[in-house]
N, C-alpha and C positions, 0 to 999 in steps of 0.2 A: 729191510731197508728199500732192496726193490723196490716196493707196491706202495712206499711210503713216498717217495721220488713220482713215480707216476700219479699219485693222489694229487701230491704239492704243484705238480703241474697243472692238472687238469682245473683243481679250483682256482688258482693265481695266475692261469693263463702264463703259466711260467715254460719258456722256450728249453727244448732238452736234445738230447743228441744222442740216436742211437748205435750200436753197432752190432751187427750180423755175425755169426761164426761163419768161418771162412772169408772168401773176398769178394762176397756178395753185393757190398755196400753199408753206408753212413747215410742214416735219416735224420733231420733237423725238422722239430716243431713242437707244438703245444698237443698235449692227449688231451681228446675229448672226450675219452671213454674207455676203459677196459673192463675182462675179464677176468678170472684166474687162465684163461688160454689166448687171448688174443687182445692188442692193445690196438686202438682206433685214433689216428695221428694226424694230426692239420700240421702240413707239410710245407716248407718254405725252404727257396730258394736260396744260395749266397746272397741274396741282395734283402735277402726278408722278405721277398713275395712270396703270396700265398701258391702253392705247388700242388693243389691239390690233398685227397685226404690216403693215407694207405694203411693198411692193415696190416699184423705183424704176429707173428705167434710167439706170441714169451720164450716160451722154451729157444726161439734161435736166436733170442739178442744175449751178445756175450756181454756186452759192456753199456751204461746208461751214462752219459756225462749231462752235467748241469754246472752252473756256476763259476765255468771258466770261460776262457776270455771269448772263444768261439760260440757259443749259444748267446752269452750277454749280449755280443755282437748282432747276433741274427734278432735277437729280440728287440736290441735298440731301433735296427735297418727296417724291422715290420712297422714298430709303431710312428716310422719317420718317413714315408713311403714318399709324403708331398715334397717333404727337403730335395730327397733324394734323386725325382723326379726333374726339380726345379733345375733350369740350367743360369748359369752366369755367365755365357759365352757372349761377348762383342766380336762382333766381328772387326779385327780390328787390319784385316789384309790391304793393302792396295794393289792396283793390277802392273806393277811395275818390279814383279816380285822376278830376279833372276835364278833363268836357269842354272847356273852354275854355284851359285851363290843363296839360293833361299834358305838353308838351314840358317847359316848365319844372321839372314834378314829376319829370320820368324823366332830366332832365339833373343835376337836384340826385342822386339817386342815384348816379350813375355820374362824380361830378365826382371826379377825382383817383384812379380806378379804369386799373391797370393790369395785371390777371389776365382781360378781357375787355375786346374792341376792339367799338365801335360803327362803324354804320353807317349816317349820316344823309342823306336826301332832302332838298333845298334847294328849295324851291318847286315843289312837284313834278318837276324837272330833275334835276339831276346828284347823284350820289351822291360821298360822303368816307368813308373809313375813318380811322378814329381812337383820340385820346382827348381827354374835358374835361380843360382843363386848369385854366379857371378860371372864372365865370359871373357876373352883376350879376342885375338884373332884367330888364333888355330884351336882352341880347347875351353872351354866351361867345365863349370861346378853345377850339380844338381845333386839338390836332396831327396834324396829316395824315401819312396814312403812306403811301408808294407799293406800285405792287402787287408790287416785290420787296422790301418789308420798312424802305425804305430812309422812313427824317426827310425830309418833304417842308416842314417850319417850321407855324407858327400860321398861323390864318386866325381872322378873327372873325367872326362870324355873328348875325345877330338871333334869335331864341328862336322868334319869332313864325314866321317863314318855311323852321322844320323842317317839313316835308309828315310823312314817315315816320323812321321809324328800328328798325335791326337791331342787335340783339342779339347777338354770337357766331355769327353764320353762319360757313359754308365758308369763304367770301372773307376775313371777319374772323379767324378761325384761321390763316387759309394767311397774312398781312400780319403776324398777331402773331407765330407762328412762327418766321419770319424775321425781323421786328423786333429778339425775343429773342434771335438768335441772332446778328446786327451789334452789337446792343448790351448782350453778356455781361460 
């Protein structure tokens, strides 16, 4: 079954995912070639870029995954490269954004916005991808989005204990993307 998996890749250009014995590391990509001792790997990154190509000697991959939700992912991210690329960010700030007060101002902006996903810092800890869904004075609703795209539910937040917040980065792209494309 091995060599049967690395075959079906390499013809179908079908995205795979390997794993090392020990805590070596997890390789993601298309085989372009192997051996009976060593497989030859077009390598890509979480976002599906190409990562270069690396070599791997059979005998130390413990585990081969294919057809879950993580390679399908990487596979969809490669051959979507321009999407993902593309931004939808307006700029939609004015210069009269208060000190004291901008999370609030840049959250009313982007309340019930779903052509660009945020990216909010919680007291300066953890970061969420999202959208507002809904907002008061002191606390909003955002929908969390996981990093393969997938409805992680509401969480609510106080307004005050936004640290930072992004805009349509990479990460937000690659989340909306996918989001867009579970739920067509």
């Amino acid at each position: 079954m091995f060599y049967e998996v690395l075959e079906k890749s390499k013809i179908n250009k079908k995205v795979i995912g390997i794993s090392l014995y020990g805590d070596v590391g997890f390789y993601c990509g298309v085989v372009l070639d192997y051996s009976d001792d060593v497989i030859q790997l077009q390598q890509y990154t979480k976002y599906g870029q190409n990562d270069g190509v690396t070599l791997q000697i059979i005998s130390e991959i413990e585990r081969i995954d294919f057809n879950d939700s993580f390679t399908n992912t990487i596979e969809f991210l490669a051959k979507n490269q321009e999407a993902l690329h593309a931004t939808n960010y307006i700029n939609k700030f004015y210069s009269d954004l208060d000190d004291e007060d901008w999370q609030n101002q840049v959250l009313d902006l982007y309340l019930k916005e779903r052509k660009v996903m945020l990216s909010l810092q919680i007291n300066n800890d953890d970061y969420y991808q999202g959208f507002v869904e809904a907002k008061n004075e002191l606390t909003f609703s955002f929908r969390c989005i996981g990093d393969l795209g997938e409805d992680k539910g509401l969480a609510i937040f106080k307004i005050e204990d936004v640290s930072s917040i992004k805009i349509d980065d990479f990460e937000c792209r690659k989340r909306l993307l996918l989001y867009n494309k579970k739920h067509r």
